[in-house]
Biopython code that builds the backbone (N, CA, C, O; Angstrom):
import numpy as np
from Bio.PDB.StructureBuilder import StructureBuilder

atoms = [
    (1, "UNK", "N", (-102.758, 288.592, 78.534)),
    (1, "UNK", "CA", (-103.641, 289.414, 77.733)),
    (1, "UNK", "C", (-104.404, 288.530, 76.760)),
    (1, "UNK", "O", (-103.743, 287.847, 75.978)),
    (2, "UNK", "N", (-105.310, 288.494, 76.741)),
    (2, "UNK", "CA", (-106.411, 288.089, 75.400)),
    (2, "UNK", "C", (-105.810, 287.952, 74.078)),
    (2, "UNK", "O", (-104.787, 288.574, 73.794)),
    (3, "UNK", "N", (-106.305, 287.288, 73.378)),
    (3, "UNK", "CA", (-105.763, 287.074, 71.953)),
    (3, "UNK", "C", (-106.419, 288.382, 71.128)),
    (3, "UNK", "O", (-105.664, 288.977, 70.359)),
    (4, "UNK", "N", (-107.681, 288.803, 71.257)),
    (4, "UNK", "CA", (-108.192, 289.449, 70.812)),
    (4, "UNK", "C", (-107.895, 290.859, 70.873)),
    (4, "UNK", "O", (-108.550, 291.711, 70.273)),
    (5, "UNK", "N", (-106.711, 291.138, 71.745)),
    (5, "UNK", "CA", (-105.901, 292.284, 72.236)),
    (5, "UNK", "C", (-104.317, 292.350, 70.962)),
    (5, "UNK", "O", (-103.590, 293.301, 70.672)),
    (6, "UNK", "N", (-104.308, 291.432, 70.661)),
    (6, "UNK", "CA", (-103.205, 291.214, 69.976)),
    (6, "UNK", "C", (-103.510, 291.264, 68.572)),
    (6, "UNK", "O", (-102.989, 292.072, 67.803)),
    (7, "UNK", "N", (-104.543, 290.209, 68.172)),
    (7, "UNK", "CA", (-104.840, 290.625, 66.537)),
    (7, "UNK", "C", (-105.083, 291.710, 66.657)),
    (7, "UNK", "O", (-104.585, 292.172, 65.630)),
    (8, "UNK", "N", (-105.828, 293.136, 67.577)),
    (8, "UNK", "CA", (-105.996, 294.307, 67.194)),
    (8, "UNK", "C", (-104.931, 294.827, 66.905)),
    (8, "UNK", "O", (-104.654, 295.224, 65.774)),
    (9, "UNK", "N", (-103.927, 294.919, 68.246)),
    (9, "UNK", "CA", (-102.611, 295.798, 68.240)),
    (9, "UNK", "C", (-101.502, 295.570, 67.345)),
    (9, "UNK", "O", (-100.563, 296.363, 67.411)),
    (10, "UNK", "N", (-101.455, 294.603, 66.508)),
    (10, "UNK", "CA", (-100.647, 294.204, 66.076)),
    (10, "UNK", "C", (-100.665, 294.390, 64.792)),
    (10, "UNK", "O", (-99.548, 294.599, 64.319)),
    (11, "UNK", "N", (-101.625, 294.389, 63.974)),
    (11, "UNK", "CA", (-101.879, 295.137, 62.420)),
    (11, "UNK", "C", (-101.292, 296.581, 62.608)),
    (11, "UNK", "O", (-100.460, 297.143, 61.896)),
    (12, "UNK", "N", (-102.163, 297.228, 64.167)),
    (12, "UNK", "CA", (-101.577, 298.529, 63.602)),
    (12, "UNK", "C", (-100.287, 299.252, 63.929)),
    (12, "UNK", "O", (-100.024, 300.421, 63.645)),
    (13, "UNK", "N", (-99.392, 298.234, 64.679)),
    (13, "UNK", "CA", (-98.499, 298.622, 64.554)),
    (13, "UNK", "C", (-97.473, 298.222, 63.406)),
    (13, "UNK", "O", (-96.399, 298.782, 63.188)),
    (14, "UNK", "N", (-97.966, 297.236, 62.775)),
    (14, "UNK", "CA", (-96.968, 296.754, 61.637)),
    (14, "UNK", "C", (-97.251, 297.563, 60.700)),
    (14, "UNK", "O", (-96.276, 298.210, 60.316)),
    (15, "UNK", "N", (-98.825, 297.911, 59.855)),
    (15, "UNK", "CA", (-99.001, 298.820, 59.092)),
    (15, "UNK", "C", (-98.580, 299.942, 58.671)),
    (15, "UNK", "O", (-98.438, 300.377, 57.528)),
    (16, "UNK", "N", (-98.285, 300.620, 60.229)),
    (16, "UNK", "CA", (-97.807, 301.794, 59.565)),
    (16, "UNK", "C", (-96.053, 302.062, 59.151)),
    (16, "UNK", "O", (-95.573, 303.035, 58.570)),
    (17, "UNK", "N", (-95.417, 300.954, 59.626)),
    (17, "UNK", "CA", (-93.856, 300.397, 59.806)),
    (17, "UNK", "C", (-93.840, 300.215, 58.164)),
    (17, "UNK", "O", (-92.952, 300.633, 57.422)),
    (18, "UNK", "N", (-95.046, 299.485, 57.762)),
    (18, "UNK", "CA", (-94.790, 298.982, 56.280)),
    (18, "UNK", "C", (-95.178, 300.386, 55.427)),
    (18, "UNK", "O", (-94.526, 300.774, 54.458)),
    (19, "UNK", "N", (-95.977, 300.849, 55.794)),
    (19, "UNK", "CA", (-96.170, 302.040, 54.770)),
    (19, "UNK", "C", (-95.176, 303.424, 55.258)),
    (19, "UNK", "O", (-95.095, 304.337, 54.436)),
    (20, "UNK", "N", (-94.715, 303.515, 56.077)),
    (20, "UNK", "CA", (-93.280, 304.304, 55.937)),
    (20, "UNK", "C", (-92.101, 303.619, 55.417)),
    (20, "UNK", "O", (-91.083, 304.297, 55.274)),
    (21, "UNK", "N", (-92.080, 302.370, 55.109)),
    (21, "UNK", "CA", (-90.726, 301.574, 54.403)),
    (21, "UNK", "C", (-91.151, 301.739, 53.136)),
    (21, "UNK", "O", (-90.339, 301.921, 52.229)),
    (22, "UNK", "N", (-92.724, 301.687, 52.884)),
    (22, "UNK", "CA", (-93.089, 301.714, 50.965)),
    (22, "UNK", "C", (-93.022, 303.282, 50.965)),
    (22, "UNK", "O", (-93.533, 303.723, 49.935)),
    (23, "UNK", "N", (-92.562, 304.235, 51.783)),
    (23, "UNK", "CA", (-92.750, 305.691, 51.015)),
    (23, "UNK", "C", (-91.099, 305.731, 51.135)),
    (23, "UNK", "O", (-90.327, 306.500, 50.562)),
    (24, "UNK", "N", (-90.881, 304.940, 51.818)),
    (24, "UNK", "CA", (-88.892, 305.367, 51.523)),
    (24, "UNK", "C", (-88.767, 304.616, 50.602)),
    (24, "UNK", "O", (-87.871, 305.142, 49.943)),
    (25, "UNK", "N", (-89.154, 303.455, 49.949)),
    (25, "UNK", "CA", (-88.313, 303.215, 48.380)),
    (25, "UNK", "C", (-88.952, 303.919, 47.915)),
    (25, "UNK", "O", (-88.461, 304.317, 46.859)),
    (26, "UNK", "N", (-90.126, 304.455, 48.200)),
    (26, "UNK", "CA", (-90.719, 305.236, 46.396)),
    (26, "UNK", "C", (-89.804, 306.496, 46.266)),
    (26, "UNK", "O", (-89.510, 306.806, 45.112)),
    (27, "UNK", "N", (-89.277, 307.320, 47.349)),
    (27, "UNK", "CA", (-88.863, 308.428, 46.939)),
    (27, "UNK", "C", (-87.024, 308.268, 47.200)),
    (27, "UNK", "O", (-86.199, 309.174, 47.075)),
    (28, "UNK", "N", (-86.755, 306.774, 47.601)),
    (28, "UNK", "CA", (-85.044, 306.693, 46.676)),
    (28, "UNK", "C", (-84.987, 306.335, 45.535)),
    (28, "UNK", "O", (-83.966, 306.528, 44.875)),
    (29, "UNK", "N", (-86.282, 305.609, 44.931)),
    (29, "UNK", "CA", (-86.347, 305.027, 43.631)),
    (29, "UNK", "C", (-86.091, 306.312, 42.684)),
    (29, "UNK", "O", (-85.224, 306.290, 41.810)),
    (30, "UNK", "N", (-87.146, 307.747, 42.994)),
    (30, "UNK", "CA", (-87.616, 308.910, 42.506)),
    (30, "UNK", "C", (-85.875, 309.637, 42.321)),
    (30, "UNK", "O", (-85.293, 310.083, 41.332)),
    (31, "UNK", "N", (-85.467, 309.489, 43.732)),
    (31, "UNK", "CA", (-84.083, 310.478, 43.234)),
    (31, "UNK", "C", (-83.098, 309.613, 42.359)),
    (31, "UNK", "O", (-82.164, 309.999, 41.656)),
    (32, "UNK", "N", (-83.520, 308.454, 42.573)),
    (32, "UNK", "CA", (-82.451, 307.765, 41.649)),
    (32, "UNK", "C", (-82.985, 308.038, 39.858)),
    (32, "UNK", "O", (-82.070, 307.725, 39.097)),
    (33, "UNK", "N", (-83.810, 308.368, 39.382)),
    (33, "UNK", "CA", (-84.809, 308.324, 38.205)),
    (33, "UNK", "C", (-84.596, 309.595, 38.222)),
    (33, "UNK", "O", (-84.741, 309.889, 37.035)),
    (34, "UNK", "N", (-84.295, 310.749, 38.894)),
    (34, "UNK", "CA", (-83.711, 312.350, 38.532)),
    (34, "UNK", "C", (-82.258, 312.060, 38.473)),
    (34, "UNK", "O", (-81.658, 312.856, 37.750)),
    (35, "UNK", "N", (-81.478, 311.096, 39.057)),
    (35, "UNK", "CA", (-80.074, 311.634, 38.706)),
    (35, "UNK", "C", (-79.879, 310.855, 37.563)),
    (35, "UNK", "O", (-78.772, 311.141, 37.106)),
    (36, "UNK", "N", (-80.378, 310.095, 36.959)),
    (36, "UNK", "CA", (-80.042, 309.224, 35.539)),
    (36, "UNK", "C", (-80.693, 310.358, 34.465)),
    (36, "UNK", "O", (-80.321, 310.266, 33.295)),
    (37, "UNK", "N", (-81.767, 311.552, 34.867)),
    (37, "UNK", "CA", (-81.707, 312.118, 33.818)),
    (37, "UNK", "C", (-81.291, 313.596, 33.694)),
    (37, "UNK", "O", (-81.892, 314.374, 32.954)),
    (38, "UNK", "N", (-80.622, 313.819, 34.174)),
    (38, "UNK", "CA", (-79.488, 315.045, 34.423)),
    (38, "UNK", "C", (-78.438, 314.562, 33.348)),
    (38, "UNK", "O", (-77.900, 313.456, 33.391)),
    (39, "UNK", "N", (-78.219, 315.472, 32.425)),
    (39, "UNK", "CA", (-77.468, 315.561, 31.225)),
    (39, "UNK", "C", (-76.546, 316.601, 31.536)),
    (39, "UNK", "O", (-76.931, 317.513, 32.268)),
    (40, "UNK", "N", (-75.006, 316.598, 30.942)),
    (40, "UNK", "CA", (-74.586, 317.462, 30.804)),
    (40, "UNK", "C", (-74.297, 318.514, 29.987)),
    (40, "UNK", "O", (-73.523, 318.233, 29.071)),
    (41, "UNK", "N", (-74.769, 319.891, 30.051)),
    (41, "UNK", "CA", (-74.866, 320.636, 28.931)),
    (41, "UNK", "C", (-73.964, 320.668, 28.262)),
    (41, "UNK", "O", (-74.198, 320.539, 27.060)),
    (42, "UNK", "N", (-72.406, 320.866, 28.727)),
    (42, "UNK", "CA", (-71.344, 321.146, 27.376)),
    (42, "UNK", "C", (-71.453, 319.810, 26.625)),
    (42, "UNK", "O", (-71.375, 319.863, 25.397)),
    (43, "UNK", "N", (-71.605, 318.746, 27.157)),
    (43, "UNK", "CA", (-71.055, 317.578, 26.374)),
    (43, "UNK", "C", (-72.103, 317.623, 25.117)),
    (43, "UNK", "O", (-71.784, 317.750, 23.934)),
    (44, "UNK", "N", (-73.487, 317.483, 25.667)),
    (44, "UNK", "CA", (-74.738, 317.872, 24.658)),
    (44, "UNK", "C", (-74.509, 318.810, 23.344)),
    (44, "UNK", "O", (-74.839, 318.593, 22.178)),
    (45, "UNK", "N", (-73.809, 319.964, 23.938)),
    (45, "UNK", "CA", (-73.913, 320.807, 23.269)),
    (45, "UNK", "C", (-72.432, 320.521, 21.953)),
    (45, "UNK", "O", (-72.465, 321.126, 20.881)),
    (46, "UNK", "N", (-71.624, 319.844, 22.190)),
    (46, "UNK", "CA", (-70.552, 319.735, 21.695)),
    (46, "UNK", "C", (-70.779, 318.701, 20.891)),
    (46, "UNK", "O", (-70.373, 318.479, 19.751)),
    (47, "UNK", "N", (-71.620, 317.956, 21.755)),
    (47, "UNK", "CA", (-72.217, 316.086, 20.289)),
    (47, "UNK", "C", (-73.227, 317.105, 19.386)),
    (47, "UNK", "O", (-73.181, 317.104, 18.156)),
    (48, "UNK", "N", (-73.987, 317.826, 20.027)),
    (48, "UNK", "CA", (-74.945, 318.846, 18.708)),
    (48, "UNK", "C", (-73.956, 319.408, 17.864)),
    (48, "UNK", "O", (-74.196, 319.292, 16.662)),
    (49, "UNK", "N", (-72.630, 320.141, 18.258)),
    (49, "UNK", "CA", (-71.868, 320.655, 17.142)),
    (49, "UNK", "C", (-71.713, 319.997, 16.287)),
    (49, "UNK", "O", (-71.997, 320.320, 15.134)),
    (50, "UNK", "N", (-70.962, 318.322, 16.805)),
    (50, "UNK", "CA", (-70.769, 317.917, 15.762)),
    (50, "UNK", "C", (-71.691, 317.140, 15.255)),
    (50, "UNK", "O", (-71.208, 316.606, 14.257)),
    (51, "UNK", "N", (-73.165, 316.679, 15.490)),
    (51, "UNK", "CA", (-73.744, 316.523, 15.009)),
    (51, "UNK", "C", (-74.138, 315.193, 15.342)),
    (51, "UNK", "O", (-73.141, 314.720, 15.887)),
    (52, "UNK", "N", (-74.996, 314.360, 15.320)),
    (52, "UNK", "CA", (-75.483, 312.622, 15.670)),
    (52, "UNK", "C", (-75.665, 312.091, 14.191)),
    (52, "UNK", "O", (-75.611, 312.619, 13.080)),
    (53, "UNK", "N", (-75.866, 311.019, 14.589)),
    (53, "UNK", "CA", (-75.960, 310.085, 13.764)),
    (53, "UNK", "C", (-77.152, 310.295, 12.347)),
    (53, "UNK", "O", (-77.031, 309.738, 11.256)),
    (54, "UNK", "N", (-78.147, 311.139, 12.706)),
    (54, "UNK", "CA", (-79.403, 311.475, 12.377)),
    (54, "UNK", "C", (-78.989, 312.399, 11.682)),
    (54, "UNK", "O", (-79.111, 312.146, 10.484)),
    (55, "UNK", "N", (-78.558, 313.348, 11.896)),
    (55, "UNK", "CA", (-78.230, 315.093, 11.379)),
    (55, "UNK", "C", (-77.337, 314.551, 10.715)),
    (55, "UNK", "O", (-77.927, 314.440, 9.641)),
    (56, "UNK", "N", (-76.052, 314.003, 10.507)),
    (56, "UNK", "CA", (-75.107, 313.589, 9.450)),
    (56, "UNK", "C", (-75.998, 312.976, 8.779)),
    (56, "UNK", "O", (-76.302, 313.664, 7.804)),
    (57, "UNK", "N", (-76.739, 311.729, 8.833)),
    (57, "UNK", "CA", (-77.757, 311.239, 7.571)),
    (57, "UNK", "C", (-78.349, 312.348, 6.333)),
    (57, "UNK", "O", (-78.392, 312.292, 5.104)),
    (58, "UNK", "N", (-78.796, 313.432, 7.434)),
    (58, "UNK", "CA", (-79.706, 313.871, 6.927)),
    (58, "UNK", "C", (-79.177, 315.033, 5.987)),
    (58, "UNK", "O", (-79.852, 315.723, 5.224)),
    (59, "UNK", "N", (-78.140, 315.075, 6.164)),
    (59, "UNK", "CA", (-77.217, 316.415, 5.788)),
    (59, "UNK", "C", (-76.409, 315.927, 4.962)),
    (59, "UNK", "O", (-75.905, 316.821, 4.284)),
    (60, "UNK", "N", (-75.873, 314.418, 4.575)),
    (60, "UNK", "CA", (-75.650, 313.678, 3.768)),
    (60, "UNK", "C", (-76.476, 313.293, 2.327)),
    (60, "UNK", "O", (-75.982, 313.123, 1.212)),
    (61, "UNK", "N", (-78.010, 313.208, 2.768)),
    (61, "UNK", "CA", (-78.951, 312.797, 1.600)),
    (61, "UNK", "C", (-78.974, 314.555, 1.120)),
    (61, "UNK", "O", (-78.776, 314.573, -0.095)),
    (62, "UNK", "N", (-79.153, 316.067, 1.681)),
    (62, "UNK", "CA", (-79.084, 317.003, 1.316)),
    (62, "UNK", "C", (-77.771, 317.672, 0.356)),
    (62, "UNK", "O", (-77.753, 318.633, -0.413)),
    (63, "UNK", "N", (-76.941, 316.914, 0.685)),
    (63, "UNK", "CA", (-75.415, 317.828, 0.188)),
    (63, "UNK", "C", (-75.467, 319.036, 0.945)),
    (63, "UNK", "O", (-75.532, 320.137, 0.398)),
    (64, "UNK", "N", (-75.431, 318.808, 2.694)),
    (64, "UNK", "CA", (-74.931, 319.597, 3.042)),
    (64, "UNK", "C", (-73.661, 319.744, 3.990)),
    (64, "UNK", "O", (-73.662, 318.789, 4.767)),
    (65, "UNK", "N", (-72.347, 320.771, 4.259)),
    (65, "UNK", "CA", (-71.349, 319.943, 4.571)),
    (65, "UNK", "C", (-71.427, 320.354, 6.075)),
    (65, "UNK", "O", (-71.023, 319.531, 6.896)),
    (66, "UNK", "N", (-71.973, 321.707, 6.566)),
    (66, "UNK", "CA", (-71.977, 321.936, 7.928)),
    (66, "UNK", "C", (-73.656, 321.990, 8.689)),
    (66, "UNK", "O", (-74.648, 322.663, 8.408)),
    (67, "UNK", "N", (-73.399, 320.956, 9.742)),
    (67, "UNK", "CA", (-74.507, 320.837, 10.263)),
    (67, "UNK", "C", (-75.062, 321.963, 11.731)),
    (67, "UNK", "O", (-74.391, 322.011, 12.762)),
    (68, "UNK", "N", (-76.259, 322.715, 11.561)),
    (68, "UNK", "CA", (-76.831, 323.753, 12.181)),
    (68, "UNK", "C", (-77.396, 323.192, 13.415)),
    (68, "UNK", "O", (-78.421, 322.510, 13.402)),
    (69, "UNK", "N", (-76.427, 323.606, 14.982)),
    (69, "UNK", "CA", (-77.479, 322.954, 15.445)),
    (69, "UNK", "C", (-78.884, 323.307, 16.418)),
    (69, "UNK", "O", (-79.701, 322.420, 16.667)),
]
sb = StructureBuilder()
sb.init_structure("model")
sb.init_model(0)
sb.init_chain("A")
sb.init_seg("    ")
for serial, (resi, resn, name, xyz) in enumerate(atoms, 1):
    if name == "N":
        sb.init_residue(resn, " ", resi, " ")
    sb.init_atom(name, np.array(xyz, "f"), 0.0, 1.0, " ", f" {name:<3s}", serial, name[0])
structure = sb.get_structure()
């Protein structure tokens, strides 16, 4: 076969090999970047009871003893 048969066929079969491998990391990258921001509500809700680092400051410079959250 011709050389000129080969530089054609051969871009397009690699091309599209490479751009279905760049859409599979983009969307394991994507689920990996949703499960790092999935929080858990009780725990959230239980560090809000007792309050962060910020809300004790702030409830400290107020004189106040229970923090609202």
């Amino acid at each position: 076969m011709p050389v000129e048969f080969y530089v054609l066929v051969i871009p397009f079969c690699a091309i599209p090999v490479f751009l279905v491998s760049i859409d599979y990391l983009n969307k394991s990258a994507e689920l990996e970047r949703r499960k790092r921001n999935v929080i858990e509500f009780d725990k959230f809700i239980k560090h809000k009871e007792e309050g962060d680092a910020v809300d004790s400051d702030i409830a400290e410079l107020l004189d106040i003893n229970k923090i609202a959250a």
